[in-house]
N, C-alpha and C positions, 0 to 999 in steps of 0.2 A: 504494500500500500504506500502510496505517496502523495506527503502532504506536503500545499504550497499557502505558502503566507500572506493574508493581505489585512494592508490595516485598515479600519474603519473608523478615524476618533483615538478612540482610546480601546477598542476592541481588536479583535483579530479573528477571523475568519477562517476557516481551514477546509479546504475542498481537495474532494479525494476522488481518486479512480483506482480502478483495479484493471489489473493488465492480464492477458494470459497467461503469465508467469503462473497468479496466482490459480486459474484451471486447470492448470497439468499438474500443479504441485499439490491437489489434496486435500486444499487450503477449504471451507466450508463458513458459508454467508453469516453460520453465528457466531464462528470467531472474531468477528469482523464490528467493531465498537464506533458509530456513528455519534460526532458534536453535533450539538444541537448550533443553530448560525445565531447570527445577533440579532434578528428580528424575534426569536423566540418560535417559529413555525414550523420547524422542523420536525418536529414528532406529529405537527397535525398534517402536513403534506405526506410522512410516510405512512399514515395511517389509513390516509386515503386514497395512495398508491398502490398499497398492500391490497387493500378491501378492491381494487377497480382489476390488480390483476387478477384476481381470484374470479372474475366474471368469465361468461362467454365472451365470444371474440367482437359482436358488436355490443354490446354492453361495457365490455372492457375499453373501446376506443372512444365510446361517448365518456364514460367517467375521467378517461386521461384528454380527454379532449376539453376539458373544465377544468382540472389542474392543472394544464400548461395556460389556460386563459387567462385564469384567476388568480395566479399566483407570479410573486416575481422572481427575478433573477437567482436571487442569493437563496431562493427554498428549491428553484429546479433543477441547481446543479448538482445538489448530492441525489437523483431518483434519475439525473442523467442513462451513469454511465448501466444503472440496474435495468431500465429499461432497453438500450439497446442489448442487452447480453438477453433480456426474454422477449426479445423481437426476432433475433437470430439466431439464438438457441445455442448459445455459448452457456458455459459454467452451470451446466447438469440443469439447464433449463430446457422443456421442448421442443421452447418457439412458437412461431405464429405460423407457420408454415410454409414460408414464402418460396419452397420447392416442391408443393403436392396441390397448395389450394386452385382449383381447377373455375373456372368459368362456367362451365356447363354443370358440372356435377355439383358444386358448393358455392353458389352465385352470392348468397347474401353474403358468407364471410370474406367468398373473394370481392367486391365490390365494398367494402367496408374496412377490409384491409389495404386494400388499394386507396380509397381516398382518404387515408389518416398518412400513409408512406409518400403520396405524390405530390408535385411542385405546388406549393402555397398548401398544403393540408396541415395540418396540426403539428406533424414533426418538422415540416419544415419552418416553422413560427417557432416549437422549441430553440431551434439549434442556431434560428441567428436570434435571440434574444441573448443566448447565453452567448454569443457572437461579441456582443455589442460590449460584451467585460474583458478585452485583450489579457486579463489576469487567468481568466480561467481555462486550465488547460487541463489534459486530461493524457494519459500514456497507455501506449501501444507499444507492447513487446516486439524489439528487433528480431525477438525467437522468431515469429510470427513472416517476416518480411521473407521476400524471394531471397534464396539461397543468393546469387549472383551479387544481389547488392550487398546482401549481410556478410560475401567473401571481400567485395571491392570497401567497406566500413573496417571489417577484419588489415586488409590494406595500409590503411588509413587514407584514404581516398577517398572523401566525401561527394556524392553527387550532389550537385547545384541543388535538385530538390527535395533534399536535407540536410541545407546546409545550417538553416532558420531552426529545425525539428530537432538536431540531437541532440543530446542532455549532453554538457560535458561535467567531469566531475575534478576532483584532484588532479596534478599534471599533466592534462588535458587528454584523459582515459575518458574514454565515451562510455553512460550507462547503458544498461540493460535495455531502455527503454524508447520512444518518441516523442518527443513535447509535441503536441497538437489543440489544434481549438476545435469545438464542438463539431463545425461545420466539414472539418477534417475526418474527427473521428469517428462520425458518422457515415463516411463514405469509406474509410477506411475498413470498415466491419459488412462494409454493404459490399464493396470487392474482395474480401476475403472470404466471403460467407463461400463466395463457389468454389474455390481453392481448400478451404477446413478439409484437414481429416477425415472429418465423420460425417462430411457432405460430398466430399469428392468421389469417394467410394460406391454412391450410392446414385447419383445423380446421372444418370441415363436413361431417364423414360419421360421425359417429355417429347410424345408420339409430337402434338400439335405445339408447339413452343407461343403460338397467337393465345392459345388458351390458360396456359399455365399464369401464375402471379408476377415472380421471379423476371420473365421478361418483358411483361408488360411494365414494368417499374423501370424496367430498364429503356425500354423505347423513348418513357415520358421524360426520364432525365439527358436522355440523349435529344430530343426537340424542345430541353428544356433550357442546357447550359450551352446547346451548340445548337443554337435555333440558324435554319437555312433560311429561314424570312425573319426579319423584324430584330431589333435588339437584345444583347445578351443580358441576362439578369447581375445584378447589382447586389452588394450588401445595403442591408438601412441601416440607416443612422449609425455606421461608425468607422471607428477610426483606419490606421494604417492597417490589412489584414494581415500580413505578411510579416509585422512586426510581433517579436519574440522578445522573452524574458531573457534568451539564451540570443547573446550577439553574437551575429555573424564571423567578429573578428579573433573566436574563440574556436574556430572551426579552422582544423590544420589542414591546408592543399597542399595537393603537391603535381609534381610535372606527372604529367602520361606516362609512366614506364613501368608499369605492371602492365602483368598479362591482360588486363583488362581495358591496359589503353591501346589503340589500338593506330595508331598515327596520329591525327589529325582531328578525327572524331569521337574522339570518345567522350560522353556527357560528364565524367567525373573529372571536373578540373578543366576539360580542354577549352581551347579558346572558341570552338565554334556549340559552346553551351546558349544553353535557352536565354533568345534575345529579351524577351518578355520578362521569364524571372532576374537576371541580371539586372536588369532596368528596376524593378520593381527592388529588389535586396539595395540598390545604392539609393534608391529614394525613399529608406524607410523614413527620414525625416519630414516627410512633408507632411504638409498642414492635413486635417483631416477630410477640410473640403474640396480639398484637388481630387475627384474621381476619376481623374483623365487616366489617372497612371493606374488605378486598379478595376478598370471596368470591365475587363476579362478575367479577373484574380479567378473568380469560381470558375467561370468554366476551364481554365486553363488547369487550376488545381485538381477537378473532378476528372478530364480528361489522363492526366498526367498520372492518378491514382489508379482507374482502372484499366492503364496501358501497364503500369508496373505489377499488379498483378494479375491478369491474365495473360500477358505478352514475357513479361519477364521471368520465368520460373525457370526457364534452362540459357544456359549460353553454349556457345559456339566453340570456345577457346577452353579447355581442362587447365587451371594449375601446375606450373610443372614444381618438382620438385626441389629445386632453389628456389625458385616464390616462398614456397609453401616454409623452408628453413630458411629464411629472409622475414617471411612473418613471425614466425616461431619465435627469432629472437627479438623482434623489436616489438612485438604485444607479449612479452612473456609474462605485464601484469598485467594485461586487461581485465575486465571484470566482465568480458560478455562469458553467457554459458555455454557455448559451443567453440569447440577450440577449431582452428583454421584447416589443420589437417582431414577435422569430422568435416567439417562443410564441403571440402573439395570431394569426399568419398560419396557425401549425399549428390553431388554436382554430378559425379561419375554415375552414380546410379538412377539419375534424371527423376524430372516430375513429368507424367504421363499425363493429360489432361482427359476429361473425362468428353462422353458424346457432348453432353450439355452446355459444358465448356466451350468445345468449339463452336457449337450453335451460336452463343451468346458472342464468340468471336469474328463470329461471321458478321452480325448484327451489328456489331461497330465498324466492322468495316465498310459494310453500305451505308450506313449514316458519315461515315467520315468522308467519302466520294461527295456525297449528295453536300453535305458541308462547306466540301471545300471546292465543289464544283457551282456553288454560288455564290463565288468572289466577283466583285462588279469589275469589268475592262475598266483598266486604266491608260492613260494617253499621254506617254511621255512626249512632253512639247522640247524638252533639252539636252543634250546628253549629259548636259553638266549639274539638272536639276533633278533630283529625285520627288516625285509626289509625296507628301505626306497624306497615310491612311490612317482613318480608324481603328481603333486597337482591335476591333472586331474582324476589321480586313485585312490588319497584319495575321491574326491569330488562323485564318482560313487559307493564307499562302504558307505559313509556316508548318499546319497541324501536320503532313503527312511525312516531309522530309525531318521534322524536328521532335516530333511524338510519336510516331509511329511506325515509319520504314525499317530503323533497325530493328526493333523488339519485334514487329510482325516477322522480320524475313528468320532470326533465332529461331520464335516461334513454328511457323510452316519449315523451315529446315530440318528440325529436333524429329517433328510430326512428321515428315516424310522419310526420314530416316530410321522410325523406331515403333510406327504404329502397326498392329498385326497386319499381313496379309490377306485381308476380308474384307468384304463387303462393304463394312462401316468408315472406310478411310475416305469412302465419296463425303461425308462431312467435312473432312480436312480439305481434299481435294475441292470441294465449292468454296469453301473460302480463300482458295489460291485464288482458284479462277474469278472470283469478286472482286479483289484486290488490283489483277493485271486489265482489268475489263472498268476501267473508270467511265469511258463515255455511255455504257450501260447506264448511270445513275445521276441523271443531270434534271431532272424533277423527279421531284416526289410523289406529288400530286395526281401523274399519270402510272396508269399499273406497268410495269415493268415485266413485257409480257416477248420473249425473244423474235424478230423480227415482223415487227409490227410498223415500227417507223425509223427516223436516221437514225436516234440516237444509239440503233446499235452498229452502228457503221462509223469505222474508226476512220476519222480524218486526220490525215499526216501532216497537214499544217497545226492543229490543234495540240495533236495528242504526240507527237514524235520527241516534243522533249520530257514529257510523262517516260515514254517508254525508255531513251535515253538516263533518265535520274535513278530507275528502277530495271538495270538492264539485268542485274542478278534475278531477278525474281521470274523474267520470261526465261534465261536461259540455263543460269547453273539447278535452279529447282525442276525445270524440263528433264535436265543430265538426272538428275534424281529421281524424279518419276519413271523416267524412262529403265532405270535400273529394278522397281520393283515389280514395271510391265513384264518384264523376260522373267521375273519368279510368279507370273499368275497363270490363272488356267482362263485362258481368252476365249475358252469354248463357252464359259457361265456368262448366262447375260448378265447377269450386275458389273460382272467384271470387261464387260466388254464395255459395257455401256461408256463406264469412266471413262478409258481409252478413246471413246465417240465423242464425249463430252471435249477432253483435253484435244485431238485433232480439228474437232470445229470450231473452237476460240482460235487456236493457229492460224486457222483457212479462212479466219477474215480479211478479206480484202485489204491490201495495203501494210498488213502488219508484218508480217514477214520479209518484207520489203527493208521496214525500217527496222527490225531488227538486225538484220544483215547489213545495214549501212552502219548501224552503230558499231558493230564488230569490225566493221571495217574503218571508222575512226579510232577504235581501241588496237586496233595493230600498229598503227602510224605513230613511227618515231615524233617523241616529245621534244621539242626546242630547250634546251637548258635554261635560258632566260626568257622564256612567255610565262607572263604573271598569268597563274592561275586561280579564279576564284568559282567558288562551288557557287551553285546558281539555289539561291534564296538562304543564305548563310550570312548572318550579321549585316543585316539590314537592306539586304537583295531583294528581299521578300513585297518591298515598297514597289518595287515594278512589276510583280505579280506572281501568281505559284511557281509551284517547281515547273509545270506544262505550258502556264505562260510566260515563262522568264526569258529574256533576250540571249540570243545563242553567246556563248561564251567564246573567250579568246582561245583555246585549245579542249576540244573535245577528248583527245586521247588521255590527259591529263588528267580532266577529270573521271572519266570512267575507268582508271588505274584507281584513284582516289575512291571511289564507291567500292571496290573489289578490296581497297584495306578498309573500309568502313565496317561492309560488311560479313566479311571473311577473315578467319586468322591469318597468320603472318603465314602460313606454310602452303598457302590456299595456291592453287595451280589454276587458270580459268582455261576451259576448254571451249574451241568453236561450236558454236551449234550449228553454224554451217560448214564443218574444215568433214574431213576425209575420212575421218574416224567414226563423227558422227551418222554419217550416209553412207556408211558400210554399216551401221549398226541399227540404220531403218531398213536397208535393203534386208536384212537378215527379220527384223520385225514384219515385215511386209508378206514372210515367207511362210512366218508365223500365223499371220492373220490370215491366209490363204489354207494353211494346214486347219485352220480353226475353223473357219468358214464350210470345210469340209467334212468336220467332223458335226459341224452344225444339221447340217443338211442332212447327215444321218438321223438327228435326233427328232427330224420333221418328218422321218416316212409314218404314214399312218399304218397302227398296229392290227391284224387281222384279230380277231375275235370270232373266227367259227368253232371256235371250242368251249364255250364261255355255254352258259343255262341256255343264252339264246337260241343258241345251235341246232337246240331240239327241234324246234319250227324251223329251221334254217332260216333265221332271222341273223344270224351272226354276220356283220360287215367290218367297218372300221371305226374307232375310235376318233377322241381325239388325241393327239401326240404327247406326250410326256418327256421327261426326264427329268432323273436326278443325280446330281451333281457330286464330285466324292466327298465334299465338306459334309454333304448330308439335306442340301438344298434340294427341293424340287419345284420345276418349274413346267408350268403351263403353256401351251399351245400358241398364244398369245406372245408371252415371251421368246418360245423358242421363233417364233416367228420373225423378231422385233429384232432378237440374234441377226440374224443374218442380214437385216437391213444395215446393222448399227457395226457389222465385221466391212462391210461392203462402202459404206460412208466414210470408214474410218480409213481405209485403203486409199480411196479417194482424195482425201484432205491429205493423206501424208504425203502423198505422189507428189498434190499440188504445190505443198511448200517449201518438200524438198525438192522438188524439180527432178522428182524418177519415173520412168518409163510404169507404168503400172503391170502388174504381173500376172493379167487378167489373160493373157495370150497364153501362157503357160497353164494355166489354171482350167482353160477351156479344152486344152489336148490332151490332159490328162483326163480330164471328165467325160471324153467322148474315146479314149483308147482304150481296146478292146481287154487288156487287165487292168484298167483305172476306174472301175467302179465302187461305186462308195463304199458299201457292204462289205466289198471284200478289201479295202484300205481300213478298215474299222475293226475287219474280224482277225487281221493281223495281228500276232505279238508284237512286243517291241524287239531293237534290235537287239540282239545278243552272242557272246561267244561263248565256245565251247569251252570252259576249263576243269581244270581238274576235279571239282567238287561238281561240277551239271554246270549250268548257262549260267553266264555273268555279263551281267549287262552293260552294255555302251555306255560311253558317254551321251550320245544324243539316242539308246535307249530309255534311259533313264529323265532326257525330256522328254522324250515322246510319254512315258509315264507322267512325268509332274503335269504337263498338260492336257492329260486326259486324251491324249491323238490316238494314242495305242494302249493296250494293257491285257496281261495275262488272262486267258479264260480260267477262273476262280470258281465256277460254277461245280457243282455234283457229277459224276461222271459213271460213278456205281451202278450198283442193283437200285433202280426206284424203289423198290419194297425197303431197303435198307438207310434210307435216309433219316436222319435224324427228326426227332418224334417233337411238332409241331406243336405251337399255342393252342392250337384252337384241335387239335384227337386228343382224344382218350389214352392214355398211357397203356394201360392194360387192352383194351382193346385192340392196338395195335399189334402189340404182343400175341395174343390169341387169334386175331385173325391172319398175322402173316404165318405159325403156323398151320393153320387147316388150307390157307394158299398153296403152301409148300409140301402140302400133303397130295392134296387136288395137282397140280401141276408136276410132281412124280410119276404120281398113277398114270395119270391121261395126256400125258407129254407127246406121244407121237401123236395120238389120236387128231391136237388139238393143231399143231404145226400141219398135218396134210387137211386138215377143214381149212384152217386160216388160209393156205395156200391156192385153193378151187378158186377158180374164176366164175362161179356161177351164185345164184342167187344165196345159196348157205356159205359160201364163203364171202359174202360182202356181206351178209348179217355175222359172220364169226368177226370180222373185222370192226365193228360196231362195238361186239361185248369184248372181246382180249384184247390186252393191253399190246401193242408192238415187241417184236424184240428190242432189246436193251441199244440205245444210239451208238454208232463207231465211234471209237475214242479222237479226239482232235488229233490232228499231225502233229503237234509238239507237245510234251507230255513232260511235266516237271521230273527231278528225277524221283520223288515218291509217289506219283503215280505210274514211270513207268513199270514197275511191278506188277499190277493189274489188269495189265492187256491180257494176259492169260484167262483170267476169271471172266471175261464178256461172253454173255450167249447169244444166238443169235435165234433162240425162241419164243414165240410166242407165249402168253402166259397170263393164268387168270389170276385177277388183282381185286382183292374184297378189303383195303385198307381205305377206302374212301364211308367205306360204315362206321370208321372211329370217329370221321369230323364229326364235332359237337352242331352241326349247324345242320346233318345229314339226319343224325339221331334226333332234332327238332320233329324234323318234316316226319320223320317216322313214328313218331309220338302222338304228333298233332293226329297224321291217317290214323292209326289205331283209336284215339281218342273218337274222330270222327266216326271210325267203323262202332263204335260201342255204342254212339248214339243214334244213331242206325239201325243198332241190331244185327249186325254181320257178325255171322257165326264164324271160327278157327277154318275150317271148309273154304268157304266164301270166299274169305279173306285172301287164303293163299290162291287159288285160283284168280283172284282179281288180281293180283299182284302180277303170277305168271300174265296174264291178259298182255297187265300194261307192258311187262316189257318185252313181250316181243311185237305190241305196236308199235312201240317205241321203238323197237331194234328195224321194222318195214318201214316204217314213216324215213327215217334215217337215210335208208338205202336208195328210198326214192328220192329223196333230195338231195342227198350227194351223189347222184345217179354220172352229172357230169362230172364231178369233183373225182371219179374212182382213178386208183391209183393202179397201173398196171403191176403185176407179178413182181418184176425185177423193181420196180420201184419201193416195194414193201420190205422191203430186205435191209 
């Protein structure tokens, strides 16, 4: 617990918070001994704090929605920091549920919890009243912060945006903790809540994210602090926001030279840090009614918090081991609780974000397009005069190069390099594609519904220096995708889809164009003395975003400069047009052709003349099937959608890599006379002979990963002898194979020269006995080749279909029927022979065409 001093007169005041220290440490709310304040109200605000949270959920937000009205300052700062801990469901509270309560299913508490958490509702009234006391601060465990920053503090390398926050203590050893104002620490638990432990683990089912609480709170404050029309929100009535108990000039910088700086750019310390806060930390003197200098303070702080923790949780660059014995000695007394070595091994062992996570990441990313994509043209009359903008119009050219590019490209790096191979990476993969895809989201207003109007048509005078600022994100994340394509199975349509999805954003017109111009400015020798300056960096940003900022004096310059920004020092950039890469679409293209192939298999339709129907000779075709080896099955529909989206995606690639398509090859095969699908499917993979039986290729062993080829795994025994199903009788099967086994000794020749006859009793014997046993496949693992011996090639009667539970129904039900009836033992059996030998003529005559000749039955 930490108390902070303030005087009143001749009183003193004491306001407390508690931090997540105290949640993981055991620590329990009646240890816990509350001063009453000098107004004397204190016991009466918690008494009807206590009574209000003991209510249901709207009952509970009308009562706190009177004690934040009714009461002042100095009684709502001690039920602060308690109410957000049982808003959020920190420290063995439940919470309010702001990850299950649904719209649809729970409307009154979701619409009740929503207007008590949303812009201008009740909390938002709490937290700038308690705003308006620059004294009252409240602490947030450094435990708590992304690993990355908590190693770069470790350092001693304070980022810009805590440089105001840290607690220093005795010889400038930073505490445990963060000094923060209400307005802070309120967004601080509202970005942390999706990263928590004992929420991250859990947070993957929000099917409709429009419905859930959690992102609807989050939309409102996104058109709240970064409104795309109309001005941004204001503190009232006070002072410097920015200003801290804790001076700036107590906070020790130092040069870029940890692993974490990174040249030029790196936000802790370096000189190309946030224009905005800079400006804002040197004018903490100013009067309180200059608003000019802090009239983006919130949205910039709101922004800046939950970039750092959902973007921030992994970095790019590991610690190396001199760092780490470099920190070792020069923190040997710090007081943080996690020592610099532990930090780097949780760094190693990465933060995985959860589905929901990235949802909500995606969500900021189309608000930040839509943001920043409604900055007004500006018209430079001078070259020598720079426009002055509005903080709000600087804040819209700088959001994306100075809050967001680096931590998103970590971000999506970390997530393409470490998420399973499934399905569910298309989450990750859409919010690439939202991010490279800006002139997608230039109203809001209109639904954003893919080629419907220009705005998805990429203009290269517009968008060419977008794509230029952001050249890593179209190409080296490409090299990356493209790496976990060649480990999928491109026969499943989800997995094809992705691929569909990532080749059609490429094949936009124009883009490919100026991606390959750009690589061709980044190969061009840099002049040793051409001043370089990065376009929208320390006060650029006045002539307008990173997309519309005036072409720079050396383009190669700066896209070396963005490759150290956002890459480690050891980083190699590879072309996405050089030689390497168009050798390794030519081979994808071979893929998607093999894929495309094995598709087409999955679309013949299945006969079904053996199926109930059959009896009537109703039996035809279904609809197509298949399932996938993860265990997916998919429908007719899909498999159909397959082959459009394998055939599209061959398309697009051909187009941007500029290759012959392989569609010439593709068709000679499918019309040559052993290139039929069937038998390219009923293939094993490839294999050698060695000394233990077959061992398979290397491109065996893809043709398995991808599903092109695969061992026949199937039964190959005595049918009687297969293992004894869900749905027979245990014992029954037992007992009737042998009296089978018995019957089929005795009458064995008898039954082989009937089955045999070409005439009427032998296509009724072919009706009742089961075939002889199937020829074994041409290739035979080596533990079944043992077996070929034991195959017969007789006919043979099979009474193992009496054990299915589903057979014994129907048998049940007749005899039931016969009893109501009145059908005597006699009767019975006599009607039974009846049916089936109508059943066995009926048969005969409708597979009258279908018969199979002599040698065919064999």
């Amino acid at each position: 617990m930490v108390v902070i001093m303030r005087s009143y007169g001749r009183h003193h005041v004491r306001y407390f918070s508690y931090s997540d220290t105290f949640w993981s440490s055991g620590y329990k709310r009646s240890d816990m001994v509350a001063v009453p304040s000098v107004s004397g109200g204190f016991s009466s605000i918690q008494t009807k704090f206590n009574a209000a949270l003991a209510q249901n959920i709207p009952q509970r937000c009308a009562e706190l929605t009177k004690i934040i009205d009714e009461h002042h300052t100095k009684d709502l700062h001690s039920i602060y920091t308690t109410l957000l801990e049982n808003i959020f469901g920190f420290n063995y509270y439940t919470g309010w549920g702001l990850k299950t309560l649904n719209r649809k299913t729970q409307p009154v508490e979701f619409n009740t919890v929503k207007a008590f958490l949303c812009p201008g509702g009740p909390m938002f009234r709490l937290f700038y009243k308690l705003q308006s006391d620059a004294f009252i601060r409240y602490e947030f465990p450094l435990s708590c912060l992304p690993i990355p920053t908590r190693l770069a503090l470790q350092e001693g390398a304070v980022p810009v945006f805590y440089s105001n926050k840290l607690q220093m203590l005795q010889h400038g050893r930073p505490a445990n903790s963060l000094s923060l104002n209400a307005f802070e620490y309120f967004f601080f638990q509202f970005a942390y809540f999706m990263v928590h432990p004992q929420n991250h683990k859990v947070m993957n089912n929000w099917v409709l994210p429009a419905d859930m609480l959690y992102p609807c709170l989050l939309e409102d404050y996104l058109n709240h602090f970064l409104p795309v029309e109309g001005e941004p929100p204001t503190l009232p009535n006070t002072g410097s926001p920015i200003g801290s108990p804790h001076s700036p000039s107590h906070v020790r910088q130092q040069s870029p030279v940890g692993p974490y700086h990174q040249g030029l750019s790196s936000p802790y310390g370096s000189p190309h840090a946030n224009v905005l806060v800079r400006r804002a930390l040197i004018s903490q003197g100013v009067a309180a009614g200059d608003t000019g200098v802090h009239e983006c303070w919130l949205s910039e702080s709101f922004l800046q918090i939950v970039a750092e923790f959902w973007l921030n949780q992994n970095a790019l660059r590991i610690p190396t081991a001199q760092s780490e014995g470099k920190s070792a000695t020069s923190q040997g007394g710090n007081s943080l609780d996690v020592t610099y070595r532990d930090l780097a091994q949780q760094l190693k062992d990465s933060f995985m974000p959860s589905k929901d996570h990235v949802r909500i990441v995606r969500m900021l990313v189309k608000h930040v397009h839509y943001f920043a994509n409604s900055a007004k043209e500006v018209s430079v009359t001078s070259p020598y005069h720079s426009p002055s903008l509005p903080p709000i119009e600087e804040l819209k050219r700088a959001i994306i190069p100075q809050f967001v590019q680096k931590k998103l490209y970590a971000f999506l790096r970390h997530g393409f390099d470490h998420w399973p191979l499934d399905h569910t990476f298309r989450l990750m993969l859409e919010t690439w594609l939202s991010y490279v895809q800006p002139w997608r989201y230039s109203d809001p207003n209109k639904p954003n519904i893919p080629g419907r109007d220009s705005r998805d048509k990429m203009n290269p005078e517009k968008w060419a220096q977008f794509v230029a600022d952001n050249l890593l994100f179209y190409t080296s994340l490409f090299h990356v995708f493209l790496t976990r394509v060649f480990r999928l199975d491109l026969s499943s349509p989800r997995n094809a889809y992705m691929l569909f999805r990532v080749a059609k954003v490429y094949g936009q017109p124009n883009l490919a164009q100026v991606i390959e111009d750009c690589e061709r400015d980044l190969c061009e020798p840099v002049p040793r003395l051409t001043p370089v300056r990065r376009h929208g960096r320390d006060g650029l940003y006045g002539e307008g975003a990173s997309f519309l900022s005036p072409t720079s004096t050396n383009t190669a310059a700066i896209l070396r400069m963005q490759c150290l920004e956002l890459e480690s020092s050891g980083f190699e950039y590879k072309l996405m047009f050089g030689e390497e890469t168009r050798a390794s679409m030519i081979q994808l293209l071979q893929i998607l052709c093999q894929a495309r192939r094995t598709a087409q298999t999955f679309t013949q339709p299945e006969d079904t003349s053996t199926s109930l129907l059959a009896w009537m000779g109703l039996g035809g075709q279904t609809e197509p099937s298949a399932a996938m080896g993860d265990g997916e099955e998919f429908g007719g529909a899909d498999l159909r959608k397959l082959d459009v989206h394998l055939e599209q995606s061959i398309h697009f690639l051909c187009m941007v890599f500029r290759i012959d398509p392989p569609a010439t090859q593709t068709e000679a095969y499918l019309t040559s006379p052993g290139g039929s699908l069937e038998a390219d499917r009923t293939l094993p993979p490839d294999c050698t002979q060695g000394e233990a039986g077959q061992v398979l290729t290397p491109r065996g062993r893809y043709q398995m990963m991808n599903g092109l080829r695969r061992f026949d795994i199937g039964y190959h025994g005595d049918p009687e002898l297969q293992p004894i199903r869900s749905y027979e009788n245990p014992t029954l099967v037992r007992a009737l194979y042998k009296v089978s086994t018995v019957m089929n000794q005795r009458f064995s020749d008898y039954l082989q020269a009937m089955y045999h006859r070409d005439d009427f009793l032998g296509r009724l014997a072919y009706q009742y006995l089961s075939p002889p046993y199937p020829s074994p496949p041409s290739r035979l693992s080596p533990v079944q080749a043992e077996r070929h011996s034991l195959y017969s090639g007789r006919p043979r009667i099979s009474l193992r279909f009496l054990a299915s539970y589903q057979n014994l129904g129907y048998l049940l039900a007749f005899l039931l029927l016969a009893y109501m009836f009145s059908v005597g033992p006699l009767k019975l059996v006599l009607f039974l022979l009846f049916g089936l030998i109508a059943y066995g003529t009926v048969m005969v005559v409708v597979t009258y065409d279908r018969w199979k000749p002599l040698k065919y039955r064999q």
